[in-house]
C-alpha positions as CSV (number, residue, x, y, z in Angstrom):
1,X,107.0,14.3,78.8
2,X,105.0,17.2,77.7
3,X,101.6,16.0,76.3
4,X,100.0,18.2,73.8
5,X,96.3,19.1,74.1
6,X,95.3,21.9,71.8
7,X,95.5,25.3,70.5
8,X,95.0,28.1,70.8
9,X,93.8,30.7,68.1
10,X,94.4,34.3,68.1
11,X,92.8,36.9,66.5
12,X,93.8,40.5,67.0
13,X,92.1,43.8,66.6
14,X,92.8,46.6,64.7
15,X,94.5,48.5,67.6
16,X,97.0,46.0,68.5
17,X,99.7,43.3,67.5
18,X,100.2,40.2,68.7
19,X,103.8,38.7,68.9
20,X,105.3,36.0,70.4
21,X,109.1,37.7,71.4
22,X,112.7,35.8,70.9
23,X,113.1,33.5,73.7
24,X,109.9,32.9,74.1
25,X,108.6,28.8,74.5
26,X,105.9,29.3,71.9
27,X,107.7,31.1,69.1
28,X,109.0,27.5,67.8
29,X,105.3,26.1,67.9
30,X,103.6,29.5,66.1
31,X,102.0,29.0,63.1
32,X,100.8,32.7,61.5
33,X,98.6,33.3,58.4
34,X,97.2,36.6,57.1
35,X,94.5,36.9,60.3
36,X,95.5,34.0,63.1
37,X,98.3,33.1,65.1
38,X,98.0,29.7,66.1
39,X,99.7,28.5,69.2
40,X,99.7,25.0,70.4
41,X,99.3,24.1,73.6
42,X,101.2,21.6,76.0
43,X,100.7,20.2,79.5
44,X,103.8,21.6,82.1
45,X,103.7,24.9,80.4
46,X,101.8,28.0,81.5
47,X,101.6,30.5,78.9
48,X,101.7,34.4,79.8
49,X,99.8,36.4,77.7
50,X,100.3,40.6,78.2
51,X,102.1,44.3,77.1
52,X,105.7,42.8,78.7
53,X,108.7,41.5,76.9
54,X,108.9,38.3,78.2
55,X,105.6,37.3,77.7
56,X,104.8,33.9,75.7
57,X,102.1,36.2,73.7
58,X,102.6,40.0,73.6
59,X,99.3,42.3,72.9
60,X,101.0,45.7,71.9
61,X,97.9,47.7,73.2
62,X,97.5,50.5,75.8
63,X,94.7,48.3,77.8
64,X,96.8,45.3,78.3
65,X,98.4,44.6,81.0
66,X,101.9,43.8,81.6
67,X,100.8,40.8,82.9
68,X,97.3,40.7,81.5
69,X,96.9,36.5,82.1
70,X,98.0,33.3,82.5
71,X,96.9,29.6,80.8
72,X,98.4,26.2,81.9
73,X,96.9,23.2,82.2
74,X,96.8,20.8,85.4
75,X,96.9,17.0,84.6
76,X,96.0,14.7,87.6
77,X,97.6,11.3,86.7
78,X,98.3,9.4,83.6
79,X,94.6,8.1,83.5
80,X,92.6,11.3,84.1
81,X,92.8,14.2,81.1
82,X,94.3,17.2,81.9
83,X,92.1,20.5,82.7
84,X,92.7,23.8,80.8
85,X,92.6,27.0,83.3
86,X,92.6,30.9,82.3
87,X,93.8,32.9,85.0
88,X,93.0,36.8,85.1
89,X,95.5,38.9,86.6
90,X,94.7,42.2,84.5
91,X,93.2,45.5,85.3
92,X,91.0,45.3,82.6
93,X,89.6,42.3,82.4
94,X,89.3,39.7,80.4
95,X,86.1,38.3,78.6
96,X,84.8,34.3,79.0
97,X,82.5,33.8,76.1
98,X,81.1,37.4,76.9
99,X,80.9,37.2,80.8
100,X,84.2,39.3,82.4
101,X,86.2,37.5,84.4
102,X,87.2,39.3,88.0
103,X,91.1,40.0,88.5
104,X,92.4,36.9,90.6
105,X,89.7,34.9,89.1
106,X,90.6,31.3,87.6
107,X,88.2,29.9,85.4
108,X,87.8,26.4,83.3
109,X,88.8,26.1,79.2
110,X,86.7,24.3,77.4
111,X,86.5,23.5,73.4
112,X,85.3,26.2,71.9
113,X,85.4,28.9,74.4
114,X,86.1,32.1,74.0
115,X,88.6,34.6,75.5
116,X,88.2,38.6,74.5
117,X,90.8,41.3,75.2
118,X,89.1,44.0,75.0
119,X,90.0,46.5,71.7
120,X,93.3,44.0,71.8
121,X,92.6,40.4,70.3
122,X,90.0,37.5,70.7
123,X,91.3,33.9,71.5
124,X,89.5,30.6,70.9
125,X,90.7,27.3,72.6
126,X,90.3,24.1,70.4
127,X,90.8,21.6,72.6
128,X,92.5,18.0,71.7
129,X,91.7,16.2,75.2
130,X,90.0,13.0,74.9
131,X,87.1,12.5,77.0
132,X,87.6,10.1,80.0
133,X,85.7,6.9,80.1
134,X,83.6,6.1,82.4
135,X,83.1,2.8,83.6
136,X,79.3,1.9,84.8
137,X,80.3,1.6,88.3
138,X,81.2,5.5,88.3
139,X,78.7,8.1,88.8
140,X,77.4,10.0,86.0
141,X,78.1,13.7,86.4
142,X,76.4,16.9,85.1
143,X,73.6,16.6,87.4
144,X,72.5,18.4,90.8
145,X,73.7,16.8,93.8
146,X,70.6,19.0,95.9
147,X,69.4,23.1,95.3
148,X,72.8,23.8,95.4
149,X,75.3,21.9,94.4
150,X,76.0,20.3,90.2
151,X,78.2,18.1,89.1
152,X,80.0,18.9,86.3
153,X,81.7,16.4,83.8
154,X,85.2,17.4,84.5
155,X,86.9,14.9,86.1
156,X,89.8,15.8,88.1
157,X,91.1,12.9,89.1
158,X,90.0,9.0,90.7
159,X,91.0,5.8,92.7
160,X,90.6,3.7,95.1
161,X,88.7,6.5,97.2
162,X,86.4,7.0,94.7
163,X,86.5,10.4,92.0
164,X,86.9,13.7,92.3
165,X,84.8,16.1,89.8
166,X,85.2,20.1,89.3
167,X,81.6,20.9,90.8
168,X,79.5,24.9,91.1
169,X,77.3,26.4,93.4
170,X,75.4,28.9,90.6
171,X,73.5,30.1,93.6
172,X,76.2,31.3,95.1
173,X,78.9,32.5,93.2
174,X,80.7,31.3,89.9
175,X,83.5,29.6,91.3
176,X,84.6,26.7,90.3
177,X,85.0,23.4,93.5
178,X,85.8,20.0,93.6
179,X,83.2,17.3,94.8
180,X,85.4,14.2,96.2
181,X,82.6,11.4,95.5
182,X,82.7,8.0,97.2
183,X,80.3,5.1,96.9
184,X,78.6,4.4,100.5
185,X,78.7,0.6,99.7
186,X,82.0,1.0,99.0
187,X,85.1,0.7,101.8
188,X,83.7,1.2,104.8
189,X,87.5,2.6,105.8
190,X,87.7,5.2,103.3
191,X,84.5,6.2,103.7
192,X,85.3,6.7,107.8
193,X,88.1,8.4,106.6
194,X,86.7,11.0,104.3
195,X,84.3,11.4,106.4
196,X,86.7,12.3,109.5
197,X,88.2,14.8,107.3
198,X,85.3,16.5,106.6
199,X,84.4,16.9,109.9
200,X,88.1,18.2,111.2
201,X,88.4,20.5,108.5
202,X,84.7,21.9,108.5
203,X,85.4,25.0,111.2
204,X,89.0,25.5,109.8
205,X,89.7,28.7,108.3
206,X,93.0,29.5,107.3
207,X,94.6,30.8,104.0
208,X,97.2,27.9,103.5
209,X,94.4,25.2,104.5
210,X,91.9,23.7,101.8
211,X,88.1,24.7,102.8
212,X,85.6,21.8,103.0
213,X,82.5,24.0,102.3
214,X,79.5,20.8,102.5
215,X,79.4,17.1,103.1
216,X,76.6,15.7,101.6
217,X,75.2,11.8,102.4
218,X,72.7,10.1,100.2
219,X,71.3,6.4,100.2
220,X,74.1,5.9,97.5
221,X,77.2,8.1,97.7
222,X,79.0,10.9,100.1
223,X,80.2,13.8,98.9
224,X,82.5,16.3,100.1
225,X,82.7,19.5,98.2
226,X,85.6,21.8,99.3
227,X,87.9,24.6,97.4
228,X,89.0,23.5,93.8
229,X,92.9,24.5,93.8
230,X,94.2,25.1,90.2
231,X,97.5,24.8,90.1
232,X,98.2,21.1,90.7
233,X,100.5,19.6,93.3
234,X,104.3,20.5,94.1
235,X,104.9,16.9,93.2
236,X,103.8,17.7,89.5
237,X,105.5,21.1,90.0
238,X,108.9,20.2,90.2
239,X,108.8,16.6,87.9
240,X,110.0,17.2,84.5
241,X,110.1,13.8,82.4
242,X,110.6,10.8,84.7
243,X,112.7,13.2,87.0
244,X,112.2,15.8,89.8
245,X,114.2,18.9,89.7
246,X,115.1,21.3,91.8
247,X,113.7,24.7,92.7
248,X,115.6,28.0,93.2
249,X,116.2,28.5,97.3
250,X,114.3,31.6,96.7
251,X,111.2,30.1,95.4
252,X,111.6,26.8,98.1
253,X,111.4,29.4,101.2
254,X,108.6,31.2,100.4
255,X,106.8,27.6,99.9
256,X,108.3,26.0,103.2
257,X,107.2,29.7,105.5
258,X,103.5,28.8,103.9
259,X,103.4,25.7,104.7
260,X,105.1,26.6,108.0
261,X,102.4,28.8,109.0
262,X,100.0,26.1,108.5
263,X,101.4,23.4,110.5
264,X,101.9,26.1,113.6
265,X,98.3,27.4,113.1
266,X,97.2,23.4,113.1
267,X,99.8,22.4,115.9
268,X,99.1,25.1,118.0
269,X,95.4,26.4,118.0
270,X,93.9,23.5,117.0
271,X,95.6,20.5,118.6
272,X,96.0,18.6,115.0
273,X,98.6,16.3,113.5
274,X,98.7,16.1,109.5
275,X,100.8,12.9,109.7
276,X,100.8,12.6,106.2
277,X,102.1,15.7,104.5
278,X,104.3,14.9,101.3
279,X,104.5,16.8,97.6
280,X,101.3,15.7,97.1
281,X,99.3,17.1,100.0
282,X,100.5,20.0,99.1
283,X,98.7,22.4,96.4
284,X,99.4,25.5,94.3
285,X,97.2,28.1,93.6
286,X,99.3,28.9,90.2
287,X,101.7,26.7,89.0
288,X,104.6,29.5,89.3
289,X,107.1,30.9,91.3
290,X,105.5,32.7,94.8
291,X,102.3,31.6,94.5
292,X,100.1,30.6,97.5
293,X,100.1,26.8,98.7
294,X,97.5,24.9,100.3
295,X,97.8,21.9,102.6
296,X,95.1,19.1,101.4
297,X,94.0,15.4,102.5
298,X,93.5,15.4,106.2
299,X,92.6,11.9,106.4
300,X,94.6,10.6,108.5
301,X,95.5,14.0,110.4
302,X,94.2,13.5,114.2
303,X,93.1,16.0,117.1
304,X,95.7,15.3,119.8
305,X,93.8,17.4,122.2
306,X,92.1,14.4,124.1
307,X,95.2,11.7,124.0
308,X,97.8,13.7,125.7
309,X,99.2,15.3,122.8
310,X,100.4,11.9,121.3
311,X,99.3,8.9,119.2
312,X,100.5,5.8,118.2
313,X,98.9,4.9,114.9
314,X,101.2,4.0,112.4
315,X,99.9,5.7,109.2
316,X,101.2,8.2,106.2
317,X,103.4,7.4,103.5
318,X,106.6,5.6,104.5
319,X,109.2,8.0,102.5
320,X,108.3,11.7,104.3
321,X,107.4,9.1,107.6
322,X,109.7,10.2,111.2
323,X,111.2,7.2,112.3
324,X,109.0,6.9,115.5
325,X,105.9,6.6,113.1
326,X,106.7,2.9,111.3
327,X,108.7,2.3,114.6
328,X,105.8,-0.7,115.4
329,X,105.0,-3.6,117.4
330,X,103.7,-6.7,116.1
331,X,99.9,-5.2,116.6
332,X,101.2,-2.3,114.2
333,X,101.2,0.2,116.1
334,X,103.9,2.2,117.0
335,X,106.2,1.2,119.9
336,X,106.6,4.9,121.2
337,X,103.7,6.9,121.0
338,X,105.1,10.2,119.0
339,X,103.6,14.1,119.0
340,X,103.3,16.7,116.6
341,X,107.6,16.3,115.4
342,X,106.4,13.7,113.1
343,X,105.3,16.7,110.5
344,X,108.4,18.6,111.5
345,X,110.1,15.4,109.7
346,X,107.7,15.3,106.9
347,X,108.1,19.0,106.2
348,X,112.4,18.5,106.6
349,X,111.8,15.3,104.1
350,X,110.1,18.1,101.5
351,X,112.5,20.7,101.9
352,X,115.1,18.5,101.3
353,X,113.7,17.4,97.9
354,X,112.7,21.0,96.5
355,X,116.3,22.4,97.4
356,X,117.9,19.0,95.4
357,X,115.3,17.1,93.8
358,X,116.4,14.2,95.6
359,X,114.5,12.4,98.7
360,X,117.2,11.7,101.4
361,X,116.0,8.0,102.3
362,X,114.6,7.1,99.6
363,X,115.0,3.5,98.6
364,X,112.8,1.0,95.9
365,X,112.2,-0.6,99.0
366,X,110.1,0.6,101.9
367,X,112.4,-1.3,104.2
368,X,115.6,0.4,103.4
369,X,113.9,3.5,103.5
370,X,112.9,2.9,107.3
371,X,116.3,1.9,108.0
372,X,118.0,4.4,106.3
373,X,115.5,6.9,108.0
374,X,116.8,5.4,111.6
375,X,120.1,6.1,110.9
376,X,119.3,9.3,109.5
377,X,122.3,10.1,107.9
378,X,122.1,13.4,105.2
379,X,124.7,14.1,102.5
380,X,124.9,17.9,101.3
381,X,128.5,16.7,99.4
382,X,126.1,15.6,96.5
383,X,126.0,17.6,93.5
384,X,122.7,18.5,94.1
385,X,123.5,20.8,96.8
386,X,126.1,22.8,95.0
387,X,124.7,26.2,95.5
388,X,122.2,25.7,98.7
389,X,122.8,27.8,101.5
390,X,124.5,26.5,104.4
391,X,121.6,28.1,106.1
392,X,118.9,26.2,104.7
393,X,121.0,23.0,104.8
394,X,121.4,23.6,109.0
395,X,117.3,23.7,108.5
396,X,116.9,20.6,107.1
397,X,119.4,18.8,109.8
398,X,117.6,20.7,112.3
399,X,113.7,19.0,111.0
400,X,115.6,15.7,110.6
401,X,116.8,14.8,113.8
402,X,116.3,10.6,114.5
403,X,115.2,11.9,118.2
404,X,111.8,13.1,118.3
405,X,113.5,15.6,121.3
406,X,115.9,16.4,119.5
407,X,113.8,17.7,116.2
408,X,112.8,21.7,116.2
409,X,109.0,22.3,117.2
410,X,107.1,24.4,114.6
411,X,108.0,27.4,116.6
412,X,111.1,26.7,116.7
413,X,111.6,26.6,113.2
414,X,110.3,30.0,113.0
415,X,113.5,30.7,114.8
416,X,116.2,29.1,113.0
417,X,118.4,31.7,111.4
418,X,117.2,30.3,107.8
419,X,113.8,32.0,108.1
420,X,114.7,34.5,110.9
421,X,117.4,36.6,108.4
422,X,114.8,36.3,105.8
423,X,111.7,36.9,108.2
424,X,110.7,40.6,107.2
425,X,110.4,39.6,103.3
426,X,109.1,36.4,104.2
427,X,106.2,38.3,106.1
428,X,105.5,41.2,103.2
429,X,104.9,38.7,101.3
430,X,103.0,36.6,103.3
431,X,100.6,39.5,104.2
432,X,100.2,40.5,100.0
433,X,99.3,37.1,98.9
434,X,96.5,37.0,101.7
435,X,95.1,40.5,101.4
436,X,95.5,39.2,97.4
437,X,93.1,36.4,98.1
């Protein structure tokens, strides 16, 4: 259910009107007097603000943009408050308590703060977000980690691995990161673990693949600072209430050829298994249709390169898991040792769910799961699938084979006639959203 977290306060100038059109989500929540508009403001909504019809808020002026910028908030997990985001996507820019914003650039809401349209209207946030408590154990933040790095007091999200805080690098640049913190007397596991990740992920460089950019260790905590992804996770993206629900095919391709493109660029030039990509690995720039994805938590994602091309370990989460992976012998590892197919599985297992909003083995019991993933038996009869492409359904049974052999490679699924007939749109688009970023 939508949680409401504050409003939003517009002014306008004397060259333009603001409106919010018929149709639009906010025109129930308005309130206008003689000199504000006052729109609240509600988690699983992203508010579009420009000269176009359709927008939530419409600025009747010449220097607005038809799509002049977003606002939505991202809200980690019911214990952590949700973070308010202002998204330029003008030509004119927009003004952040007096400093312009760049186009493309995403930037933090805090109470108080101020957006300007220039000659159009001014906007002030009033935020209703509680602050988070902090227990004594945690680390207090707003501080500087060394010369570069500070902690703010924006906490995205925590748990057994320790928190995660929006952090800057003011000598740099004014982006925004995360700082994933953990306690060095704290599990020595999960520490390993984080630690391991770092290191994989510190040369990688690709466009669907979060960026660790430093990994710093002290007497009394690590932390790993990498790119802060504003949109949230598809897992978020697609739950409305206590349900997930299903994306157009249109939207759910351009997703899967991202994530695609990761997996072969992992796979193939660097030798690395995910082994635990699921909804929430996976993170969206904007939370909107055709936006760019990124592929997070490498922790228990391996280098193949020295063991043959295969592993045994029996890790990742049990519903997006291939068969082969929980298939395990009474030391707990995995009776046959399995390849790079086990994300093929994981990445059939998502498709599965955008196209229906259903998981195919999914079960209240990890058990059943396993056994129903063995069998590996798929229904497309279910109402859910009215309306999916026979195409993309043949791409799912092709990732979702029981036999590891049997299961398309990541090239391969470059070559199935679901993303083949689509290929030349598939690849436009691919190349604007990078030459975007």
């Amino acid at each position: 259910m939508a949680e409401f977290i504050g409003f939003l306060r517009a002014k306008q100038l004397d060259n333009c009107e603001i409106t919010t059109p018929s149709g639009s989500q906010t025109l129930k929540f308005q309130v206008k007097s003689e000199k504000l508009l006052t729109i609240p403001l509600f988690t699983q909504q992203v508010l579009k603000i420009g000269r176009s019809k359709t927008s939530d808020i419409k600025l009747d002026n010449p220097t607005i943009s038809l799509k002049h910028a977003l606002i939505w908030s991202v809200k980690f997990d019911s214990q952590t408050p949700p973070i308010v985001y202002v998204h330029d996507c003008s030509r004119n820019g927009i003004f952040l308590n007096e400093v312009e914003m760049k186009t493309g650039e995403t930037r933090m809401l805090n109470d108080g703060d101020q957006l300007e349209f220039r000659t159009a209207a001014i906007f002030s946030f009033e935020s209703m977000i509680n602050e988070p408590i902090m227990e004594e154990s945690q680390i207090k933040p707003d501080y500087k980690i060394n010369e570069q790095w500070i902690v703010t007091s924006n906490l995205i999200g925590s748990g057994s691995f320790g928190s995660v805080f929006i952090a800057k690098n003011e000598k740099l640049d004014k982006k925004l990161y995360a700082v994933k913190i953990l306690s060095a007397k704290g599990s020595g596991q999960i520490w390993n673990a984080s630690y391991y990740e770092a290191s994989l992920l510190a040369n990688i460089d690709h466009p669907n693949i979060i960026q660790i950019h430093d990994a710093i260790a002290t007497n009394s905590y690590v932390y790993i600072v990498q790119d802060l992804v504003c949109g949230g996770d598809l897992f978020s993206y697609i739950t409305k209430g206590n349900k997930l629900k299903a994306i157009p095919e249109r939207e759910v391709i351009f997703i899967i050829f991202q994530i695609m493109k990761a997996l072969q660029f992992l796979h193939k030039n660097l030798n690395i298994v995910h082994r635990d990509l699921k909804l929430d690995n996976i993170l969206l720039q904007i939370p909107q249709p055709r936006t760019k994805i990124y592929l997070c938590d490498f922790g228990t994602a391996k280098d193949l390169s020295r063991s043959g091309g295969r592993t045994n370990t029996a890790v990742g989460t049990i519903e997006y898991s291939a068969p082969e992976v929980f298939k395990r012998n009474h030391k707990g590892k995995s009776i046959t040792p399995y390849n790079f197919k086990c994300d093929i599985w994981s990445l059939g297992v998502v498709t599965h769910i955008l196209l229906s909003g259903k998981s195919p083995f999914y079960s209240e019991n990890a058990e059943d799961i396993l056994i129903s993933a063995r069998k590996g038996y798929l229904n497309f009869n279910i109402k859910q699938f009215n309306g999916v492409s026979h195409k993309a359904q043949s791409f799912i049974r092709s990732l979702l084979k029981v036999n590891m052999d049997d299961r398309l490679d990541i090239d391969e699924c470059f070559e199935h006639v679901w993303i083949k007939n689509n290929k030349m749109k598939l690849e436009t688009f691919y190349r604007e959203m990078v030459d975007q970023n």
